[in-house]
N, C-alpha and C positions, 0 to 999 in steps of 0.2 A: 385694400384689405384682401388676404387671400382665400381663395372660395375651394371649397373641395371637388371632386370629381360627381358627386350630384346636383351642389348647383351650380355646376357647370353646364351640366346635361339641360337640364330644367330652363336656364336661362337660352340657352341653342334653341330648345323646342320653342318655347314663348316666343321667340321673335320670329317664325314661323306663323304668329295668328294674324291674321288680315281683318279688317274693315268688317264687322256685320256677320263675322263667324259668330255660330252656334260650335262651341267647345266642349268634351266629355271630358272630365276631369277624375281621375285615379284616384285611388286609398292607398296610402304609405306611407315613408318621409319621401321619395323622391319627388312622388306625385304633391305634396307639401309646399315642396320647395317651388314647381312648378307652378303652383296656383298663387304663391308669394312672387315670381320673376312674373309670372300674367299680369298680377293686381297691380304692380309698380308701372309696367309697360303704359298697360289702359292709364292710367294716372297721367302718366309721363307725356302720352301721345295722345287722348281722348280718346282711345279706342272705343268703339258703338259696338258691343259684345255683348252675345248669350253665353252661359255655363249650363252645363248641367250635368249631375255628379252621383256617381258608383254606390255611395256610400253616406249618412244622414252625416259621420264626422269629416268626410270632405265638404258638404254643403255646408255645413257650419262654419269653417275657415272661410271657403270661398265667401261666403255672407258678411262675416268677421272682415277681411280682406279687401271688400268693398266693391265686389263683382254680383252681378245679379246673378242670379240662379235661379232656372226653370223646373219643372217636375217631367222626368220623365213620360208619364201618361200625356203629356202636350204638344212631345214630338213629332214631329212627320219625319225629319231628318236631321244628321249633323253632320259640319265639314269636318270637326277631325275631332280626335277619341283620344287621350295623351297618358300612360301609365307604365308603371315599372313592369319587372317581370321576376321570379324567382330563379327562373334558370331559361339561358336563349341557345338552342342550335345554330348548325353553322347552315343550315337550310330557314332558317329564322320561325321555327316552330319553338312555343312557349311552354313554359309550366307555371300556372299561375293558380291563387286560389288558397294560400296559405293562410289567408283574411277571410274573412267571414262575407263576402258579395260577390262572389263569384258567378253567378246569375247576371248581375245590373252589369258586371265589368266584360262579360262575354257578350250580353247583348247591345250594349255602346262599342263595343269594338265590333262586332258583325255590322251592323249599322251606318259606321262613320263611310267619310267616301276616305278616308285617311287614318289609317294608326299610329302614332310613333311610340315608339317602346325606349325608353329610358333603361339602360343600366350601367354598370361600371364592368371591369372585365372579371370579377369576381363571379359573375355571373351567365358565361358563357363555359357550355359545355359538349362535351360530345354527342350526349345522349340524354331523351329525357327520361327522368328519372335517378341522373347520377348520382347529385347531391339530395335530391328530399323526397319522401315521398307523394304520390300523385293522389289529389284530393279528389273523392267521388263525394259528389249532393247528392243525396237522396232521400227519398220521403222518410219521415219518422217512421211508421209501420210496415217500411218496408226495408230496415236497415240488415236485418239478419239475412234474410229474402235474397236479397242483394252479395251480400260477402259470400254467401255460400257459392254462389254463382261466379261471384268472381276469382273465389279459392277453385273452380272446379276450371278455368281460364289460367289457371297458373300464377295467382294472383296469392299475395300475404299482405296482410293489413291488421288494424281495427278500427272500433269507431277511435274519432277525437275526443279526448275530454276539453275541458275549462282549462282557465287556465291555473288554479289551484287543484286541480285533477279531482274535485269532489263531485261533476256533475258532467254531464255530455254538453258539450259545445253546438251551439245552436247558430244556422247563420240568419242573416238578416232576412231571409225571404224565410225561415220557420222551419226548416231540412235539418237532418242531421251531417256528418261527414265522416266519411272511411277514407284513411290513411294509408295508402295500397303500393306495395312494390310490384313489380313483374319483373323476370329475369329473361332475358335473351326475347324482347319482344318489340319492335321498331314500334315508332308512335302514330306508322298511319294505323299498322293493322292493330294496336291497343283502343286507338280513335271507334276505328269498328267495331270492335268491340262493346264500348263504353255507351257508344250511340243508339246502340239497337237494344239495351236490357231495361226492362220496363222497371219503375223503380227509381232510377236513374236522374235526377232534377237536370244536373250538367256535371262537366269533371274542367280539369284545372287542363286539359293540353289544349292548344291552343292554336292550329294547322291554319297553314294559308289565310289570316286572318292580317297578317302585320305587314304593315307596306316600308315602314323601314325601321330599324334599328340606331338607336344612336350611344354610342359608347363613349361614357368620360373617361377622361384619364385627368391625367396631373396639370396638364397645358395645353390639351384640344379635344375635341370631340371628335372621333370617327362614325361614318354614317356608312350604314350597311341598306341598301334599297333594293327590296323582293326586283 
């Protein structure tokens, strides 16, 4: 049967897990697909595997799927961190965060001793920023607080709504999200930016974090390694 360019990707990564890994597991469909090539492998091979996951509807699958799954708060470490991205440079810096965990999925990729970032090539760009705008967390009472500060940075945005646009979009940690362009501004010194304004939960770029890239296509996977 033929498999498309994410699970392709997906199944690349999964054969990647070793013996007694503690694994982070993504929110997406790639990440989906990834947590389905996992659950078949360990089946296949009895892999003695940890999960632990970004997101309540990833732990859900993975559980569904028939993979254990830990709680973050029980960590000390993990070997590797496995998730898509919205948009990858050619420096392999992210924009991520268009999902609601942006928090759990920044702090499992700081963490891993490994990332691997799943995409197809739809998703590789010059610049971050090209295609979507870059998601700022930050505290509920402090959402205007914040825009103003980041309109006065050269920044346009709003908050995010729902996804029926009748209410503000809430992420899993309880933050709200601004939806923020910048024009003519590279993404370390955005990075700095973003890091120092109080208010601030976390933002979607994602620098020196990814230790490789792996890119599906139609018949192979290319690997891009920091």
């Amino acid at each position: 049967m033929a498999i498309n360019p994410k699970q392709r990707v997906a199944l690349h990564a999964a054969n990647l897990v070793e013996q007694n890994m503690v694994v982070g597991l993504g929110t997406g469909s790639t990440a989906n697909f990834f947590i389905e090539a996992l659950a078949k492998r360990c089946k296949a091979e009895k892999l003695n595997i940890q999960t632990v996951s970004s997101s309540a509807i990833s732990a859900v699958k993975a559980r569904e799927a028939g993979l254990p799954v830990v709680s973050i708060a029980d960590l000390d470490s993990l070997d590797i961190y496995v998730d898509g991205a919205d948009e990858v440079t050619p420096d392999l810096t992210l924009l991520k965060g268009r999902g609601q965990d942006l928090v759990n999925e920044k702090l499992l990729a700081s963490a891993a001793d490994q990332f691997f970032v799943l995409v197809d090539e739809s998703k590789l760009v010059e610049h971050i920023g090209d295609n979507f705008p870059i998601p700022v967390e930050v505290m509920p009472q402090a959402w205007r607080l914040v825009l103003t500060q980041l309109k006065h940075q050269g920044g346009e945005g709003q908050l995010r709504l729902n996804a029926s646009g009748d209410n503000v979009a809430v992420t899993a940690s309880g933050s709200l999200v601004l939806d923020m362009q910048f024009k003519d501004m590279d993404s370390l010194e955005l990075t700095m930016i973003l890091d120092t304004i109080p208010g601030i939960v976390e933002h979607g770029i994602f620098s020196d974090i990814a230790s490789a890239i792996f890119i599906g296509g139609e018949s192979e996977v290319e690997e891009h390694w920091r």
